[in-house]
N, C-alpha and C positions, 0 to 999 in steps of 0.2 A: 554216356549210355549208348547201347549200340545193339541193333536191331537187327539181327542177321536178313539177309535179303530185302531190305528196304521196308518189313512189311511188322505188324504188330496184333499181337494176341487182341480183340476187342469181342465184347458182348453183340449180339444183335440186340439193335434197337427195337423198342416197343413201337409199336406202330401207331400208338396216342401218346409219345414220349417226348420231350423236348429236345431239343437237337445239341444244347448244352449241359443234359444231364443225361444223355449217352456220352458226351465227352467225359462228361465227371465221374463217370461207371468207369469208362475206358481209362482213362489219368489213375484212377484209384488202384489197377494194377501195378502200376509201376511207383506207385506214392509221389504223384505230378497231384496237380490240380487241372480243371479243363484248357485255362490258357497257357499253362506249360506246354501240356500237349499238342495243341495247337501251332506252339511256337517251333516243334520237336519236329512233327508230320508233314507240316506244310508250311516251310517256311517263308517262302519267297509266294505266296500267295495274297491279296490284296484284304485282308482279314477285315470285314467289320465286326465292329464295335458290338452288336447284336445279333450273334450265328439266328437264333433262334427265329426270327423274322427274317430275314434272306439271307439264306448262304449265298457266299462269294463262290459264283461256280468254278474257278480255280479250285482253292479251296477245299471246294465240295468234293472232285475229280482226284484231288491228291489224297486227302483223307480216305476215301472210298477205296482207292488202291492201296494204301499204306493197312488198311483193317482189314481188307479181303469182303465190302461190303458194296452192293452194288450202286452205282453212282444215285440211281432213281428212287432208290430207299430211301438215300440220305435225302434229296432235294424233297421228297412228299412229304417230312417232316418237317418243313418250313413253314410255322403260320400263315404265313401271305399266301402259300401255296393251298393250304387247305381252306382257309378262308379270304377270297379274292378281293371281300369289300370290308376287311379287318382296318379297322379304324387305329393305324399301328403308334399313330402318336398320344395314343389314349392309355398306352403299356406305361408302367413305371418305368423311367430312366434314371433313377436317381441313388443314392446310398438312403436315403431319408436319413429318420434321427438311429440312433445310434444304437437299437436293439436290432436294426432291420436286418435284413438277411445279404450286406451288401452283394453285389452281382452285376452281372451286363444285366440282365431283367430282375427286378427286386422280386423275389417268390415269396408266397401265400400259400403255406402248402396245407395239404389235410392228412391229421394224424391218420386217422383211418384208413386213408386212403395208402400213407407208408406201410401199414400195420397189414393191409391186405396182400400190398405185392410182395413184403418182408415175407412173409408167412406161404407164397406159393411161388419163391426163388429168389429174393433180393429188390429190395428198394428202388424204387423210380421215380422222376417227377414226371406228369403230364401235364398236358396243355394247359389247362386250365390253372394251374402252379405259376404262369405266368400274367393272368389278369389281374386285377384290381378289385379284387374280389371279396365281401365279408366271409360270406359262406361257401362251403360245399355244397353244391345244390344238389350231390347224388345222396351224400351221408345228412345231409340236414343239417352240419354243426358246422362250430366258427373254425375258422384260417387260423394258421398262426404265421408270425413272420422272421419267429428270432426265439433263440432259447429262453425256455422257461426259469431257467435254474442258476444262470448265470448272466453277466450283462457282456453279452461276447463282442468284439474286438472284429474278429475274421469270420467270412464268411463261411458257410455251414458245408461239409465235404462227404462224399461217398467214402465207406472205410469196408476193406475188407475183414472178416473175421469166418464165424460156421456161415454166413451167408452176409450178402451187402448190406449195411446199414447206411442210412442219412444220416448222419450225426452232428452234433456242434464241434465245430473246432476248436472252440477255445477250451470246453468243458470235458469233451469227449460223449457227451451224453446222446444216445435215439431220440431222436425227432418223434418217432413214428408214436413215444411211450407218452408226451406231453399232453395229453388230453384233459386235463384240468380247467382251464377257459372255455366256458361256454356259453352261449348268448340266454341270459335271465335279465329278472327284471330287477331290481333295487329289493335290495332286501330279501332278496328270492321269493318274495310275493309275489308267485302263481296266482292269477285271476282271469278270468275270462277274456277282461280289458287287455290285461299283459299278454295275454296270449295271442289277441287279436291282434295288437300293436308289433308282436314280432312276425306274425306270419306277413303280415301287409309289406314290412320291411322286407322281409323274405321274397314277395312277390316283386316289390318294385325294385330289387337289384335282378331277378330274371331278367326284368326289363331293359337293365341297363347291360345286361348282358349280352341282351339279343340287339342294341345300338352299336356295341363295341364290335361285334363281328359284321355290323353292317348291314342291321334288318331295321324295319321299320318297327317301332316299339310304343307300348303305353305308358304316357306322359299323366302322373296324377290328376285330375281336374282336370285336363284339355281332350286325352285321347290319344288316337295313333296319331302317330308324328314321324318324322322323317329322323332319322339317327343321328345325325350332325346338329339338330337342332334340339333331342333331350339330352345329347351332351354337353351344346353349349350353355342351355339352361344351368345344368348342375355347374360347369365351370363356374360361369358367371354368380350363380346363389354362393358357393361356395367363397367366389371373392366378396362380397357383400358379408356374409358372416365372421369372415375372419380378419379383416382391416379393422387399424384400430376407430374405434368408437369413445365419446367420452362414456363415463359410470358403466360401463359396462367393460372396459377391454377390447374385448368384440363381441359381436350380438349371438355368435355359434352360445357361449356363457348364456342365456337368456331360454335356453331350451332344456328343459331336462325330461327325456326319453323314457318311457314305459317301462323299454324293453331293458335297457342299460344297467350295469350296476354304478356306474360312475354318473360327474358331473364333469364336462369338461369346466377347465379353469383358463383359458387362453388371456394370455396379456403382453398379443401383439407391443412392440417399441416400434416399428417401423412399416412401409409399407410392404409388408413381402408377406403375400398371404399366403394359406395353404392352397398346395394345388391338389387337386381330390387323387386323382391316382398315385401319387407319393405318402398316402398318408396309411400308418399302420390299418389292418384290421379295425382295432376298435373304433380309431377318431373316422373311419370310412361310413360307422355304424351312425356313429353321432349327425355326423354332415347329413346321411343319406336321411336319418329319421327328423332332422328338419326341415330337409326340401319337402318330404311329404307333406309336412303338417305346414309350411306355407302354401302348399300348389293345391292341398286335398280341400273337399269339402268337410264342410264346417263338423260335421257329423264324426267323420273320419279322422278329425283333425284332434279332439277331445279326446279319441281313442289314443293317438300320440305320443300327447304330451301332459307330465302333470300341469305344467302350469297353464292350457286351456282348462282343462278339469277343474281346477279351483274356483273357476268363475271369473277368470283374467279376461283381456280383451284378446277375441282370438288372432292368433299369431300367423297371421296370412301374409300375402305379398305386397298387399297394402300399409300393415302394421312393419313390415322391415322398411316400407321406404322410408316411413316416418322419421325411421331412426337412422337411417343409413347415412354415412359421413356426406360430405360433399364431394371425398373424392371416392366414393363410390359411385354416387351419381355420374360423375362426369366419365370412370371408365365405363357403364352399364352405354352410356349417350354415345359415346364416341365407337364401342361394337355395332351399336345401332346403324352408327351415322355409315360404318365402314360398311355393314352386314343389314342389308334390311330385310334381311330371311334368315338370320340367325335365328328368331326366336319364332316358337309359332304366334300365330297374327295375332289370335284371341287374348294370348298372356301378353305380347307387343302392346297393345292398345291399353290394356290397366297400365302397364306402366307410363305409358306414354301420358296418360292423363291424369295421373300423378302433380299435384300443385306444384311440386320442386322442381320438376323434370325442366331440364336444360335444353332447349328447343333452338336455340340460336349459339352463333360463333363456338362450336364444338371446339373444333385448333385451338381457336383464342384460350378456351377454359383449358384444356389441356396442358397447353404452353405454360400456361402462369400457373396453377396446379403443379404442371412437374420444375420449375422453378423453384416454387415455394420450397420441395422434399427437397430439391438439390442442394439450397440453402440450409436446410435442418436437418442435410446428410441424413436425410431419409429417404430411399430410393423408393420411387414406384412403377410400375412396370405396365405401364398404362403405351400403346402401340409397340 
């Protein structure tokens, strides 16, 4: 292929646009993908892994002259660059499972939000395309992360036709057209309850939204809190819910959500739990709606989940340790022992005083703990 004068027809980028889906717009001209183009434009430049969180200013310089775009446009579209206290290891890095939209950043995109910029010039992803995110907090409706219609293979590409589409690759089908999922309760029983229990969910991912970019945010039951530390919470509940457990699998299985139309089914075999920002849309919905209803009060907590409502005992922080493995324990003890401001003080102290709580020889349990998995070739990922 061969680009007269070194240089390449490119779109201007949106100015809330991802710096890998102005590639994908640009590649889409010539029928590349973004890291083709990448490979094509700038090639001896020191390329990470993740345009979208720093451009390689090489890179940056070379692209920028090769599109006829000014260098300081491309660099303002760096997340780090627009948000300085961006919590950037909190981004999906992963493929996940196998609907997902593989990528350098796993995207959560909003129909609506294609269906908008389709309709006034051609499709885009923005910023937020790149969080960890259920919702769209401008349109109010769920993420998707992978075609509806097909179980696709490759990930999702910008195609030109009368104007740019998002599309699947495998299927051919618009992104922007799949608005069929959207966040209800069981059954589609609409109720007060259910309506409460989704807007609450609704609230406390703002929350976790205003952590991820590095603000100080509200922690259910505790308060504002410091951003590192309602991250580590959800990390760490997150690994508690989903390591195996006996008669249950894992205890996420023991929650069934208001808002939800499912029941998750998890039946961990080994230690590898989920990690909350690798996890599609829905299973983000599920985790997040039972960190609530462990951290919330009791009142709030009934709103939740069916089974406080039934009259169970309710399903707090207290009620997970009870059940929680040993080797839960000993990783929750050994963040502790590493981090004694991981958590905030107030939720620190109920656990700490927890009967099971493992107060002495952390390494030691450790040690013999990850021994044990290595013997039953079950990894766990405990330091």
């Amino acid at each position: 292929m061969h680009v007269e004068g070194g240089t390449a027809a490119a779109p201007r980028p949106h100015e809330d646009e991802l710096i890998s889906s102005w590639l994908g717009r640009t590649a889409a001209l010539y029928d590349l993908d973004g890291e083709e183009l990448r490979q094509w434009l700038a090639p001896h430049a020191g390329r990470l892994a993740r345009p979208d969180i720093a451009l390689d200013p090489v890179e940056a310089a070379q692209l920028a002259a090769a599109c006829r775009v000014p260098p300081a446009r491309l660099q303002a579209l760096d997340l780090a660059h627009v948000w300085p206290g961006l919590m950037s290891d909190w981004l999906p890095q992963t493929a996940g499972h196998q609907k997902r939209a593989l990528s350098h950043i796993d995207l959560a995109w909003c129909a609506m939000c294609l269906a908008e910029a389709h309709a006034t010039g051609g499709a885009y992803l923005d910023r937020e395309t790149a969080f960890p995110l259920i919702f769209c907090h401008r349109h109010h409706t769920w993420r998707h992360d992978s075609c509806q219609r097909c179980q696709p293979r490759k990930p999702p590409r910008f195609l030109y036709g009368a104007r740019l589409e998002f599309v699947c690759a495998d299927c051919g089908a618009p992104l922007r057209l799949q608005q069929s999922i959207t966040p209800r309760p069981p059954y589609n029983e609409v109720t007060p309850q259910s309506e409460f229990a989704l807007n609450t969910l609704f609230a406390f991912e703002r929350e976790v939204r205003r952590a991820i970019l590095g603000h100080y945010a509200v922690l259910p039951g505790v308060g504002v809190v410091r951003p590192r530390q309602l991250l580590a919470v959800i990390t760490d509940l997150v690994w508690l819910l989903t390591t195996p457990v006996r008669n249950y699998g894992s205890m996420i299985n023991a929650f069934v959500s208001r808002t939800l139309p499912f029941t998750p089914n998890q039946a961990p075999w080994k230690w590898d739990p989920l990690v909350y920002s690798e996890c599609s849309p829905l299973w983000r919905a599920w985790l997040l709606s039972a960190v609530v209803t462990i951290l919330a009060p009791e009142q709030v907590s009934h709103m939740m989940s069916w089974h406080v409502l039934r009259g169970r005992t309710h399903q707090n922080l207290e009620w997970l340790l009870d059940r929680a493995s040993r080797g839960g324990l000993i990783y929750l003890a050994f963040n502790f022992a590493r981090d004694g401001d991981r958590w905030p003080r107030e939720l620190r102290e109920r656990v700490q005083a927890h009967p099971e709580w493992i107060r002495d020889n952390i390494e030691g349990e450790k040690a013999a703990f990850n021994a044990m998995c290595a013997e039953q070739s079950r990894p766990i990922p405990i330091g």
